[in-house]
N, C-alpha and C positions, 0 to 999 in steps of 0.2 A: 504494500500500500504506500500511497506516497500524499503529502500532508503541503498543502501552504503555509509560508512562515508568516505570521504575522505578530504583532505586537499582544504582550501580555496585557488586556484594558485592568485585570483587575488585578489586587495583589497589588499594584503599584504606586498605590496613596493617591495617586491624581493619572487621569489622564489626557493628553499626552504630556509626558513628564517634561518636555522641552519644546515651548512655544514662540520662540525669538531668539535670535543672532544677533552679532554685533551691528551696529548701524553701519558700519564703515565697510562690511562684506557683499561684496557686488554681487549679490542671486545670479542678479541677469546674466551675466557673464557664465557664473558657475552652472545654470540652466542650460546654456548654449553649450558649453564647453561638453557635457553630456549626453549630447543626443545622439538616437541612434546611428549617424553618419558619423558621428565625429567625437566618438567615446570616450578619447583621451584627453585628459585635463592638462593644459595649457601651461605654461609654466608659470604664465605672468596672472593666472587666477590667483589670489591667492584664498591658504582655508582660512575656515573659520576661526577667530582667537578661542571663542569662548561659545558652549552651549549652556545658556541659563537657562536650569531646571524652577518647576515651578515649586509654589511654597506646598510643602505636605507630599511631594513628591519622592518616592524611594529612591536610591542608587544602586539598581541591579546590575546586572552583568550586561545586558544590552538594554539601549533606553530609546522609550519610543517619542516618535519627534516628527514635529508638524514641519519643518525644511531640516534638513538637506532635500537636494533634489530623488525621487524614489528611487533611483535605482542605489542609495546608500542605506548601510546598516551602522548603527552607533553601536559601537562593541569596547568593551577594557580589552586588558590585556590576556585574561585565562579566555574566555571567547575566542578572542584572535588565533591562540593556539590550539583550541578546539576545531575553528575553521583549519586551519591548514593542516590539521589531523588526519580529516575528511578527506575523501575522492571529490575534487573542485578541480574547475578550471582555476586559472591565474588568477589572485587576489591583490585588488587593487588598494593601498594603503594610505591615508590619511590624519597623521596624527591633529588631533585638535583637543579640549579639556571641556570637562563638563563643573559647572559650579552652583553647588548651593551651600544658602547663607554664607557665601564667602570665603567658601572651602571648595579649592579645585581640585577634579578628579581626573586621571589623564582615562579619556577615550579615542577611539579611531575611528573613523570613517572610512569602512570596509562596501567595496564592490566587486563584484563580477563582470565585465564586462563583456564575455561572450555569450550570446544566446542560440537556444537549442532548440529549433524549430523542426529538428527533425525528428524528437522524442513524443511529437503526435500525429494522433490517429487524426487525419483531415478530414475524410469521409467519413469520420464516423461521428467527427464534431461539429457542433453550429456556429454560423456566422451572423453578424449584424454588420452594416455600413451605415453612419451619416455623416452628413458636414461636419468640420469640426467649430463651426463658425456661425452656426444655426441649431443651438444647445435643444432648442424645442424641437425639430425635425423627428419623426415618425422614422427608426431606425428600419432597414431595408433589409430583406435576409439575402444572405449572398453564399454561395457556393464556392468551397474552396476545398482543392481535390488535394495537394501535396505544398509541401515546403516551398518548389520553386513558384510555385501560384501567389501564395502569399508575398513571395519577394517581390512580384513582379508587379504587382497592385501598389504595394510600398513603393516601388520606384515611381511607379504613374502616378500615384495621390500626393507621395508625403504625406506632411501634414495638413493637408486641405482636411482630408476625411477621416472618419475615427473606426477602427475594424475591431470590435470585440466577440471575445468566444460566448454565447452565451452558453454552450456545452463543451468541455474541455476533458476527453479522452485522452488518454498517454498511450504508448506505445510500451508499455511498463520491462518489456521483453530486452527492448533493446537500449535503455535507461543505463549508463555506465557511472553516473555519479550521486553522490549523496547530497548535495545542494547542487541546484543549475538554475538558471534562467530561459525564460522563454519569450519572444517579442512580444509588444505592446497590446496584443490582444486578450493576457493572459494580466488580469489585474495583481494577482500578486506580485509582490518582489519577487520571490524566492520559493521553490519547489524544496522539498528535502521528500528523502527514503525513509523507512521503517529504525533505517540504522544508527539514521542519523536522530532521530525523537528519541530513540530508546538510549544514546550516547546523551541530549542533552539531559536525561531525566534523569539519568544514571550518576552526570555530574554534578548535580543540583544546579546546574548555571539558569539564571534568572528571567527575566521580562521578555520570555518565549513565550508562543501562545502556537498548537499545531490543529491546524481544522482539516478534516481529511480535503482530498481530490474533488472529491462531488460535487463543494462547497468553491472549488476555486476557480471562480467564473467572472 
């Protein structure tokens, strides 16, 4: 079975435990610098100083957080080497700190930057298309048979138009990792394995939350 990661809402005193960045950190830039064409972070981005957490807020092991851009996870330092534990593609690293009442905590901002769009079943999953620019628009079912299909629609739309799974099938057979990614249509961050939930449980590490497959649409 395989689980989306998402944030722990509860257990965490508040959520989301970190609601703002410094004024002086340019989103826009780090938004751009992100995107699926152009995944690598820039040199002259610079990170975050400081993630302030909110008042009542816990300091788990990973802290859930209204910006960075999603394709990042806030992780300490045992985290970190739990991810690279794991069967993962390459891990993108970030140090920046997390602060409450005035005590700084060192965190990282952890990404994946490749995605695995060949870990689903196409035909066996559903599609939606609308504008991305007419939020009200009546989403359109659309038919999409394999990986390069979907590429090829990315390349024609970009981001004009928004493609999501509303049914999200795996290919669970031929799944070679324990955390992956999968393109924009797949609203989670982050896919993990059986191996990987029972590794996080196992080590008590913190502000996980795992909802099975069925659920990650």
């Amino acid at each position: 079975m395989y689980y989306k990661l998402t944030d722990a809402i509860k257990n965490v005193g508040v959520y989301p435990q970190v609601t703002g960045m410094n004024p002086e950190f340019d989103w826009q830039a780090f938004e751009k610098a992100n995107r699926e064409f152009n995944p690598l972070l820039n040199n002259s981005v610079p990170a975050p100083i400081t993630l302030p957490m909110r008042p009542g807020a816990k300091v788990t092991d990973a802290l859930s957080v209204v910006n960075p851009s999603w394709p990042f996870l806030a992780v300490n330092e045992r985290l970190l080497h739990f991810l690279q534990s794991v069967q993962a593609d390459p891990l993108r690293v970030m140090p920046t700190t997390a602060v409450k009442k005035g005590v700084p905590y060192p965190y990282l901002l952890v990404a994946i930057d490749t995605r695995r769009p060949e870990y689903v079943d196409y035909q066996k999953s559903s599609f939606t298309i609308r504008d991305m620019e007419d939020i009200d628009s009546v989403p359109e079912e659309i038919l999409i048979v394999n990986a390069q299909e979907y590429n090829s629609l990315l390349r024609q739309y970009g981001y004009s138009k928004y493609i999501q799974a509303t049914k999200l099938v795996l290919k669970e057979n031929v799944i070679q990792h324990d955390i992956f990614r999968l393109p924009h249509y797949a609203t989670s961050r982050y896919l993990v394995s059986e191996k990987f939930r029972e590794g996080i449980e196992r080590e008590k590490i913190t502000g996980l939350r795992f909802d099975p497959i069925e659920s990650a649409v």
